[in-house]
PAMAR-737443 format. One record per residue (C-alpha): x, y, z; residue number from 1. Coordinates in nm, 2 decimals. Example, Ala and Ser with C-alpha at 12.3 -4.5 7.8 and 13.67 -1.06 7.14 Angstrom:
residues 2
{pt {1.23,-0.45,0.78},1};
{pt {1.37,-0.11,0.71},2};
***
This chain:
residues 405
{pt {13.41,8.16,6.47},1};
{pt {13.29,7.81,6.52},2};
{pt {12.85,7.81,6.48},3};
{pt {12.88,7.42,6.58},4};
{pt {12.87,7.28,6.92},5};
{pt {13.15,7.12,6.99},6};
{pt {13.06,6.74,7.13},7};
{pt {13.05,6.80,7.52},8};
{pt {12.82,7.09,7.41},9};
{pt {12.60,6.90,7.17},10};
{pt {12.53,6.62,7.50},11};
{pt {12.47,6.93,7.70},12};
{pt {12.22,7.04,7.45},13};
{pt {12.03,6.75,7.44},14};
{pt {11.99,6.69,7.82},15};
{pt {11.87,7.02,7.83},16};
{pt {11.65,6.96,7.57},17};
{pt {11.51,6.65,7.72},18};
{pt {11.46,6.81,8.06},19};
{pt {11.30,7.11,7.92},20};
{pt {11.08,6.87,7.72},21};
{pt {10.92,6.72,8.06},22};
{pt {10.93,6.98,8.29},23};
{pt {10.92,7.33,8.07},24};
{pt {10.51,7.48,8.10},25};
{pt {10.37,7.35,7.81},26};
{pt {10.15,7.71,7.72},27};
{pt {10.15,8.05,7.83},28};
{pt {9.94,8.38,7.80},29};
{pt {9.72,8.37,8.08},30};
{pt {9.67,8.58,8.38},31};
{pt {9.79,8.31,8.59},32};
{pt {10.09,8.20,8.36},33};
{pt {10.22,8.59,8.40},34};
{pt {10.21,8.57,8.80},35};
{pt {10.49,8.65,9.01},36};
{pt {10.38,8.24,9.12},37};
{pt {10.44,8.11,8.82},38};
{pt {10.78,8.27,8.82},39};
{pt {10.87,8.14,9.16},40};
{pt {10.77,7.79,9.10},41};
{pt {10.92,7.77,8.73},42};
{pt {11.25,7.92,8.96},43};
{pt {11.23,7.65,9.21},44};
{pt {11.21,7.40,8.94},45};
{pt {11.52,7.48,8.77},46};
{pt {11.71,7.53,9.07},47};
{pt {11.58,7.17,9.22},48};
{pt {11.76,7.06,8.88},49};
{pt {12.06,7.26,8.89},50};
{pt {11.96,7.48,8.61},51};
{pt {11.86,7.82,8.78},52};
{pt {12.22,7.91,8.82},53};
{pt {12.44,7.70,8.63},54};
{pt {12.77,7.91,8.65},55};
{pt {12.75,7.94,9.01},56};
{pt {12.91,7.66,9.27},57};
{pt {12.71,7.34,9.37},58};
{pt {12.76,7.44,9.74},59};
{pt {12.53,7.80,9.64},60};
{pt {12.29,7.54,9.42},61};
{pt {12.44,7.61,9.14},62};
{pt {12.59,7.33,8.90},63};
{pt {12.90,7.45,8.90},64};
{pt {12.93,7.46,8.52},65};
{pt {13.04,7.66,8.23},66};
{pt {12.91,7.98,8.05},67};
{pt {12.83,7.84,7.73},68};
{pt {12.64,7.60,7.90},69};
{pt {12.42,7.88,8.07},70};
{pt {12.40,8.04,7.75},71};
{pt {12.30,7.68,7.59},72};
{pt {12.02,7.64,7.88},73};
{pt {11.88,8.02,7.81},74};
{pt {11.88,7.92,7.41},75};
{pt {11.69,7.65,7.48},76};
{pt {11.49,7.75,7.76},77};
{pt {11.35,8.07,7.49},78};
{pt {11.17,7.77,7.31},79};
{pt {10.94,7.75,7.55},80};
{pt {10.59,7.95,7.69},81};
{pt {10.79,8.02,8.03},82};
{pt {10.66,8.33,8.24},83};
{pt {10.85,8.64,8.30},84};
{pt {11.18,8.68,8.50},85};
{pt {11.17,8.88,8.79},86};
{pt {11.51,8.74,8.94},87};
{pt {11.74,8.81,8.64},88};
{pt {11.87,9.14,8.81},89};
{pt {11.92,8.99,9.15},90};
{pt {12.11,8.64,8.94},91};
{pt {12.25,8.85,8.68},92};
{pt {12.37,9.16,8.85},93};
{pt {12.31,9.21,9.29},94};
{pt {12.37,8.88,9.44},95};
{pt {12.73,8.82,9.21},96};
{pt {12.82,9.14,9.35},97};
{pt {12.72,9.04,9.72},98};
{pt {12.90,8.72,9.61},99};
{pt {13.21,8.92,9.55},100};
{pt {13.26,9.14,9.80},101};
{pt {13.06,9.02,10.10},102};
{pt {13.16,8.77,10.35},103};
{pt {13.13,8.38,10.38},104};
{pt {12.81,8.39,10.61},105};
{pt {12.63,8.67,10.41},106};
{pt {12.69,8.47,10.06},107};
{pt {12.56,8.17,10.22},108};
{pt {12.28,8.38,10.34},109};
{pt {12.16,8.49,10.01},110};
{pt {12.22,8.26,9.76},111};
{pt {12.01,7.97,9.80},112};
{pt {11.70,8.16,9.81},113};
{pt {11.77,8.40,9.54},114};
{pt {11.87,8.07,9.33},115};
{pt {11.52,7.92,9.46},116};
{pt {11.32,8.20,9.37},117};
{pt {11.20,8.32,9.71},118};
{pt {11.42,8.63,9.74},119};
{pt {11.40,8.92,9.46},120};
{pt {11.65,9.17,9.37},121};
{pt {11.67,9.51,9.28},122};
{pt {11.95,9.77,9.13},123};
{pt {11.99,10.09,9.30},124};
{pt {12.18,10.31,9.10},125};
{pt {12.01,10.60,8.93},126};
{pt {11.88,10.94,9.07},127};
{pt {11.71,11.20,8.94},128};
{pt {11.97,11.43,8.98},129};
{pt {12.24,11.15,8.82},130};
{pt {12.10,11.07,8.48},131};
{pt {12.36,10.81,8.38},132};
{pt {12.62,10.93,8.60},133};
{pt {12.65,10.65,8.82},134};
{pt {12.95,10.86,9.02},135};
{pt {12.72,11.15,9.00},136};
{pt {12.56,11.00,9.33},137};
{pt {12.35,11.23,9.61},138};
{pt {12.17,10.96,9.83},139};
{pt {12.39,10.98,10.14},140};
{pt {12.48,10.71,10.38},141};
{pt {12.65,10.88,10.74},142};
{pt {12.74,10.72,11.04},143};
{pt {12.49,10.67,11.35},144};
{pt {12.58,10.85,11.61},145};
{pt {12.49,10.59,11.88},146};
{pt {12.79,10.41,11.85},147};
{pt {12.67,10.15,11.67},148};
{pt {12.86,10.17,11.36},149};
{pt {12.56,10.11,11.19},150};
{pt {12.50,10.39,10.87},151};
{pt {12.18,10.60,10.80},152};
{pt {12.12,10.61,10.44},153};
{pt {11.90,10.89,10.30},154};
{pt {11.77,11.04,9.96},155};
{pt {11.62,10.90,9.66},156};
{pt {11.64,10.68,9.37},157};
{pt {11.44,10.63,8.98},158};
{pt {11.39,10.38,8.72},159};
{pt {11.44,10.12,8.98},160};
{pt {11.29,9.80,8.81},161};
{pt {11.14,9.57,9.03},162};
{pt {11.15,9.78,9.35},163};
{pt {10.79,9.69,9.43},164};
{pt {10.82,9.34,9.47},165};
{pt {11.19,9.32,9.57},166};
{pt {11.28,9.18,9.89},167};
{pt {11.63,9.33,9.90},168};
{pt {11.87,9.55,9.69},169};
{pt {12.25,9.72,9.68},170};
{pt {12.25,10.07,9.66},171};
{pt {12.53,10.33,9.57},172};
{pt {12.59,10.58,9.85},173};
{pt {12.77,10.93,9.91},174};
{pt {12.97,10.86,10.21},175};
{pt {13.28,11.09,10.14},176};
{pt {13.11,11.47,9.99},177};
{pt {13.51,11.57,10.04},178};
{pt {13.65,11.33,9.77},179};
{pt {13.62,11.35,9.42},180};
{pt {13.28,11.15,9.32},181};
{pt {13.43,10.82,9.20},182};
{pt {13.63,10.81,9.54},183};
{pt {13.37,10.89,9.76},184};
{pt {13.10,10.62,9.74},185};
{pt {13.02,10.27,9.91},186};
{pt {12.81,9.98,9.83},187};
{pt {12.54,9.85,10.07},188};
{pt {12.26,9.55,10.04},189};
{pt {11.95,9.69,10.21},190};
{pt {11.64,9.54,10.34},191};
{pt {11.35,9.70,10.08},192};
{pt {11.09,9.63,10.37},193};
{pt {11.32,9.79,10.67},194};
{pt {11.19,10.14,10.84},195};
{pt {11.23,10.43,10.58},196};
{pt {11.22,10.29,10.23},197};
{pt {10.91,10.41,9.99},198};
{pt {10.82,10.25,9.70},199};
{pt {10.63,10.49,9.42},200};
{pt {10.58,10.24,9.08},201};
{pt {10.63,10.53,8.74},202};
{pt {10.34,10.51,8.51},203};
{pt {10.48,10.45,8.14},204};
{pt {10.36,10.54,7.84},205};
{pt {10.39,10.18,7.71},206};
{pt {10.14,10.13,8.03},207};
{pt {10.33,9.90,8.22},208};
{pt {10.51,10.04,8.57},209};
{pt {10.80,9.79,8.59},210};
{pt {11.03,10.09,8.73},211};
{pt {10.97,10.30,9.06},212};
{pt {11.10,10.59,9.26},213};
{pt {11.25,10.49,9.58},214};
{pt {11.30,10.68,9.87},215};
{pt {11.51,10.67,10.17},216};
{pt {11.46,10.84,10.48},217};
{pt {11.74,10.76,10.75},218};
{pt {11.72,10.38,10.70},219};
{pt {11.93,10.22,10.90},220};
{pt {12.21,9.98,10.76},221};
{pt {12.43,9.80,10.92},222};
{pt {12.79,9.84,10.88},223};
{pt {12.78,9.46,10.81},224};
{pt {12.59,9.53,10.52},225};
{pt {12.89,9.72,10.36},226};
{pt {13.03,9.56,10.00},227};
{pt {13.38,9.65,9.98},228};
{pt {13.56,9.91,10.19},229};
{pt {13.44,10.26,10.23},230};
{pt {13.48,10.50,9.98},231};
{pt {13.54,10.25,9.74},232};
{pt {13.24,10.17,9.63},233};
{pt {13.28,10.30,9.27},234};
{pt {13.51,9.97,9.18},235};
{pt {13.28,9.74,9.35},236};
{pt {12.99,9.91,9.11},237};
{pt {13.17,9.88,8.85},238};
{pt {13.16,9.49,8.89},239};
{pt {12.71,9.53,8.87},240};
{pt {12.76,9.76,8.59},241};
{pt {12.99,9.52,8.38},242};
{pt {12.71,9.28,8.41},243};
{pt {12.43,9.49,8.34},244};
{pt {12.54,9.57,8.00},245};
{pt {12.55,9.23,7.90},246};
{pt {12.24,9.17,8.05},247};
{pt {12.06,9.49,7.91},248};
{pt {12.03,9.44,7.57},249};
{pt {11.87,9.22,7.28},250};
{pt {11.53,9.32,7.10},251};
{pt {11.20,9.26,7.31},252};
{pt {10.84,9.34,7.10},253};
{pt {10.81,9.29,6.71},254};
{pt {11.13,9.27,6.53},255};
{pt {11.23,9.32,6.15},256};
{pt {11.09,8.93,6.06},257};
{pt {10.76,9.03,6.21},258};
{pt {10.75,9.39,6.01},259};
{pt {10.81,9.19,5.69},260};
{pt {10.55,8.96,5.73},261};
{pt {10.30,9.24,5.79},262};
{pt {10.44,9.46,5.51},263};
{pt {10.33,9.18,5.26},264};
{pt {10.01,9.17,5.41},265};
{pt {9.97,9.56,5.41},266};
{pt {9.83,9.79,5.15},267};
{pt {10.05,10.13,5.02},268};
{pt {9.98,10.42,4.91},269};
{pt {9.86,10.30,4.53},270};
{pt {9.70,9.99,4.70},271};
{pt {9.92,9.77,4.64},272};
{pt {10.11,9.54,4.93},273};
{pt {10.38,9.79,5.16},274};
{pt {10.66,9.58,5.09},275};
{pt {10.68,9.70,4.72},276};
{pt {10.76,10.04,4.79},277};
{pt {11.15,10.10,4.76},278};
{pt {11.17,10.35,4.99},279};
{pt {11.07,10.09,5.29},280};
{pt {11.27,9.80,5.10},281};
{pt {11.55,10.00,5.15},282};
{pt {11.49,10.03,5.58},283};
{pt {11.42,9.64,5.57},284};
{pt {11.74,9.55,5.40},285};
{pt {11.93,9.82,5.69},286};
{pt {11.72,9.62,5.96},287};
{pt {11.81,9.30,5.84},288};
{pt {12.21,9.39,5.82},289};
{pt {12.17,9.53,6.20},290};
{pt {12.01,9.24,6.27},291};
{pt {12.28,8.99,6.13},292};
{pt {12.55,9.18,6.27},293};
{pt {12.40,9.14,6.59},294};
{pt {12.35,8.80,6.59},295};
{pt {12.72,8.77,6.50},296};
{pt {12.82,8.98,6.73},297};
{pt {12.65,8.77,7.02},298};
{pt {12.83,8.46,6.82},299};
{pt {13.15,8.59,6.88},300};
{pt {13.07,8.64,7.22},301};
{pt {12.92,8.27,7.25},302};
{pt {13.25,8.16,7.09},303};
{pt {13.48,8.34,7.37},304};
{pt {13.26,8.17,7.63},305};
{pt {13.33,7.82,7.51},306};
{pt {13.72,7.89,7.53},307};
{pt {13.70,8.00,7.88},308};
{pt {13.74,8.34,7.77},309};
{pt {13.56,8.62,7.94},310};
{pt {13.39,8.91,7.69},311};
{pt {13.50,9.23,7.68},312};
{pt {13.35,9.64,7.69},313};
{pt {13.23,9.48,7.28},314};
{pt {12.92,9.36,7.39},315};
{pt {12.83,9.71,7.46},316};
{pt {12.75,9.71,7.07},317};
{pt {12.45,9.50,7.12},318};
{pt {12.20,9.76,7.31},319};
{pt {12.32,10.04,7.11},320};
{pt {12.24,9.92,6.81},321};
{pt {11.93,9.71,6.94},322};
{pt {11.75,9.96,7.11},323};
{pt {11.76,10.21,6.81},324};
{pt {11.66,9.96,6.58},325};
{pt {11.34,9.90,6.81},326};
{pt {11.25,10.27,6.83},327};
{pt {11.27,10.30,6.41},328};
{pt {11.13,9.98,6.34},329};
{pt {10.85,10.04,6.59},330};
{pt {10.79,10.40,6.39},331};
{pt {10.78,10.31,6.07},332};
{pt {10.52,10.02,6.15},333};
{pt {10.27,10.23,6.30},334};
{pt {10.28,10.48,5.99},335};
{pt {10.27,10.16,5.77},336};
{pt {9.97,10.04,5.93},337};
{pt {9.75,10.36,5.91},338};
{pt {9.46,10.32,6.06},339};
{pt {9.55,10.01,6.24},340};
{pt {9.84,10.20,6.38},341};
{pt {9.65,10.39,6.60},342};
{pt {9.54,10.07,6.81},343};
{pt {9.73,9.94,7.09},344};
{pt {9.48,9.69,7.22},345};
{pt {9.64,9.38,7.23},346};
{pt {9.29,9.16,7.15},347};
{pt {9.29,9.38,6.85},348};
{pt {9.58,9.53,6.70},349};
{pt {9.80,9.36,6.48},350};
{pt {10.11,9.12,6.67},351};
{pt {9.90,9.18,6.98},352};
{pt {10.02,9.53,6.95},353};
{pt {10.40,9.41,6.92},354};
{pt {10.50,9.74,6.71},355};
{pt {10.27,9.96,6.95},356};
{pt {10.52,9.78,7.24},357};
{pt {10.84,9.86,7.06},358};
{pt {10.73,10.24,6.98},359};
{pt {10.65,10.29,7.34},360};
{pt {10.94,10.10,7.51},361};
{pt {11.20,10.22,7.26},362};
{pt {11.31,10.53,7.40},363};
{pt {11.33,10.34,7.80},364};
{pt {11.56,10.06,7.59},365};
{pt {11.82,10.38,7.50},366};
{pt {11.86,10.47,7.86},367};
{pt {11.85,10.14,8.05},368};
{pt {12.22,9.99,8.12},369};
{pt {12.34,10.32,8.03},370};
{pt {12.22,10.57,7.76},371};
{pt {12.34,10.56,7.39},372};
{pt {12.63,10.80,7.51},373};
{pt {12.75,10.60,7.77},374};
{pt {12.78,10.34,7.57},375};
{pt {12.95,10.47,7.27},376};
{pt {13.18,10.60,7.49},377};
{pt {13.29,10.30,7.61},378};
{pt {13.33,10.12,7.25},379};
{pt {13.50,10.43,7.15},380};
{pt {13.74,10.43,7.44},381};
{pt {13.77,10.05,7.51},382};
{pt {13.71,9.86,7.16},383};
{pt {13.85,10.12,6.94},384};
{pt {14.13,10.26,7.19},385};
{pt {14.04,10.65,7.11},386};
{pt {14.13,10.88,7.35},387};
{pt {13.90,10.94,7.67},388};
{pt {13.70,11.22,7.74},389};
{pt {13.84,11.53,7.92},390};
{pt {13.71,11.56,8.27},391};
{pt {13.74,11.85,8.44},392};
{pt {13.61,11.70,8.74},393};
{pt {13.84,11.44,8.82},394};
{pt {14.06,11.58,9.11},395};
{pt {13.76,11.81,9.22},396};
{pt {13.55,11.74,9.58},397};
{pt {13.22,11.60,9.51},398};
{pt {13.07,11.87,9.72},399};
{pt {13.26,12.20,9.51},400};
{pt {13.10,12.02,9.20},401};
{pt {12.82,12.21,9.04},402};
{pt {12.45,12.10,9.07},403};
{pt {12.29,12.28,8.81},404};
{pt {12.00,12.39,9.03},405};
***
């Protein structure tokens, strides 16, 4: 593993740096900093200098570069007060789908203005009924019977983040009940504003609502919407899904650095500072060692980049050890804080309520991209090459399956 840029990098580095250091927002915090504006026009920016999609080709306004320089850029770009990223679904996971299975004019359609900021993206995926069972799929999509060919898509989906300000998304339908599930399900882009969709933000107890139910009702899609041929939707998901685990992932809130600091600062139980006790040295050092394995893990992953090399089902590792990490380290500051633990105002409590943030949104962070299972069945199956699961299901019709109800 090589932690030095190699000398193409280390120019690359520094004309990001320089760019950044002119154009980059020079604070944030504010109402207006936090708008979905601010978003679009720090978008539009980028993409005006090649930067909002660096992987993709000039002709999409991309910059038709590398991934370790996109992962340089994002580096870089985290030094800096920029407002939040509604479009890193749509980039990161719905339009490089579209852009893989959907025609020349379509591509062109989309691209520019998702690079650009004006069009968002959303993930349709999940139902109630699913949990992480992507295959596990209800919401139908049927043929008109007009003679169209257009499809009518109905039933529902959950924990759709962004739905209520997307202007389009992909959704995973049941199109074949006869065939086993992985076999009988196709991929559509849908308008989020066309006749039939409902949008219903979730309330969460971290008191944001960044996810949604959304419901369909016989919305009409046309067949040119497909992506990828019928009934075989399961392998163009499975092209979403790769990136979304490397998307999903990382630590978001107060990490172990910021529990330190405050565990100096904090009294124990005899009154002396928190970080004295052994017991809670003990969950630091494990923190820290999660932590650094993490960070070389993502080195690793940096390192394949710059050879050209594409990561594999490893980078499933991250969320499954991130995500726990946040929930425990999020726990154990709230007890360490006593009475302070018990204030989640951000004008008040301490690291603008960081660990109240990491308690709360903990438990969403083991279930996004795919829960703790899911995930350790993959490393177990794919990085450590143990035998799969047995599925009973595997040759059975979708609709023979059991619902549970």
């Amino acid at each position: 593993m090589d932690f030095n840029d190699a000398p193409e990098e280390a120019a690359y580095r520094a004309q990001v740096r320089e760019w950044l250091a002119a154009y980059a927002p020079k604070r944030a915090g504010s109402q207006a900093d936090d708008s979905l504006a601010a978003s679009r026009a720090w978008q539009a920016k980028k993409a005006a200098a090649g930067y909002a999609a660096i992987t993709w080709p000039k002709a999409w306004g991309g910059q038709g570069g590398n991934p370790i320089q996109q992962v340089i850029f994002s580096a870089e770009e985290a030094r800096h007060p920029i407002p939040p990223n509604p479009f890193q679904i749509g980039l990161g996971m719905c339009v490089p789908t579209v852009m893989t299975f959907a025609d020349d004019a379509t591509k062109l359609r989309f691209a520019g203005p998702a690079i650009r900021g004006e069009e968002i993206w959303c993930q349709l995926f999940s139902e109630p009924a699913g949990g992480s069972d992507v295959a596990g799929a209800r919401t139908k999509a049927v043929r008109a019977d007009d003679g169209s060919g257009d499809w009518l898509v109905t039933g529902q989906k959950v924990w759709t983040t962004g739905a209520q300000f997307a202007d389009f998304g992909i959704v995973i339908c049941r199109t074949n009940p006869d065939a086993p599930k992985h076999k009988g399900l196709t991929m559509f882009w849908i308008d989020m504003r066309a006749p039939g969709v409902e949008v219903k933000p979730i309330h969460q107890m971290s008191g944001g609502s960044g996810f949604n139910e959304v419901f369909f009702t016989e919305v009409r899609v046309a067949d040119s919407q497909r992506l990828g041929a019928v009934d075989d939707g399961w392998k163009v998901s499975l092209v979403t899904l790769m990136n979304e685990r490397l998307a999903v992932g990382g630590s978001v809130g107060a990490g172990w650095t910021q529990f330190l600091e405050a565990a100096k600062s904090t009294p124990g139980l005899d009154g002396a500072p928190a970080i004295e006790d052994q017991a809670l040295r003990e969950r630091l050092a494990d923190w820290y060692v999660q932590a650094e394995g993490l960070k070389h893990t993502r080195n690793r992953t940096m390192t394949a980049l710059s050879r050209g090399q594409t990561p594999g089902p490893e980078s499933s590792i991250g969320k499954v050890v991130s995500a726990i990490q946040m929930q425990e380290l999020g726990a154990a500051a709230i007890e360490m804080l006593d009475q302070f633990g018990i204030i989640d105002d951000p004008a008040l409590a301490p690291l603008k309520a960081g660990f109240h943030f990491s308690l709360m949104f903990g438990p969403g962070m083991r279930i996004a991209g795919g829960t703790d299972e899911i995930l350790k069945n993959i490393i177990a199956e794919r990085v450590l090459g143990l035998p799969g699961d047995i599925r009973l299901d595997k040759e059975t019709a979708f609709k023979d399956l059991p619902t549970g109800r």
